[in-house]
C-alpha angles and dihedrals in degrees: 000000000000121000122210121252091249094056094051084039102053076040095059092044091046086049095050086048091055095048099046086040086054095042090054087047078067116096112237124251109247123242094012122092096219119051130161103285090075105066096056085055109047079054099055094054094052089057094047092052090046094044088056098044083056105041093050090056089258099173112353091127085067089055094039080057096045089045089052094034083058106031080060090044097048160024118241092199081050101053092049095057098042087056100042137231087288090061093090088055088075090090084075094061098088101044087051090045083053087054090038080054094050099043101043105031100083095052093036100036127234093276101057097030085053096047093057094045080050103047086041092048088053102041086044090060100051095268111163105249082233092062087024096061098051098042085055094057104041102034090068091036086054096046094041086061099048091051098043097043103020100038102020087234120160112224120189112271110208120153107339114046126194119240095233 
């Protein structure tokens, strides 16, 4: 079953709504100026302006010229033998990079359990190890530090911790 663009689209904006309507429902945290009220609606509004961009056709011309620019490079019986039957089981790499998350992060700390979720999604999705390997080591770096300083959020430490 395939959904229109403009389905997906009104879902993810409904979806945003609820979440920043949900985030402003949080008391705020005296004396700081961000609580946690702040984090759900950022990301709703992520997800509205999103929604909306998808749901209005905002870019689909880019994906019509990606579909044509590989349907002429490539052929997709070819690409799912040379992958295998156990290619399509790739969609079960990030719920089990979530349980990976839940089950290691407290003895390896956030840094190093995020680095290798990092550095698997990217190689799992056809990443080059040269761009895989950076971004692994400054993505969780990046996001440590906006939920330790920005949001006062306490990640687990492990066995590198951060110096601030």
């Amino acid at each position: 079953m395939r959904l229109s663009d403009r389905v997906t689209g009104l879902f993810l904006v409904g979806l945003g709504a609820l979440s920043a309507y949900g985030g402003s429902l949080l008391p705020p945290v005296h004396g700081q100026p961000v609580g946690p009220n702040v984090f759900p609606i950022v990301v709703g509004v992520g997800l509205v302006i999103c929604g909306l961009m998808i749901a209005l056709g905002i870019g689909h011309t880019f994906e019509d010229e990606a579909e044509a620019d590989l349907a002429a490079h490539s052929n997709a019986d070819q690409t799912a033998t040379l992958h295998g039957r156990l290619w399509n089981l790739r969609v079960l790499i990030p719920p089990g990079l979530l349980l990976f998350y839940v089950l290691a992060s407290e003895r390896l700390g956030f840094i190093l359990t995020a680095s290798l979720m990092v550095l698997t999604l990217c190689l799992a999705l056809g990443g080059r190890l040269r761009l895989a390997l950076p971004l692994a080591i400054l993505a969780p770096i990046g996001v440590h530090l906006i939920f330790a300083k920005l949001l006062r959020v306490a990640l687990p430490i492990g066995l590198i911790p951060m110096p601030w």
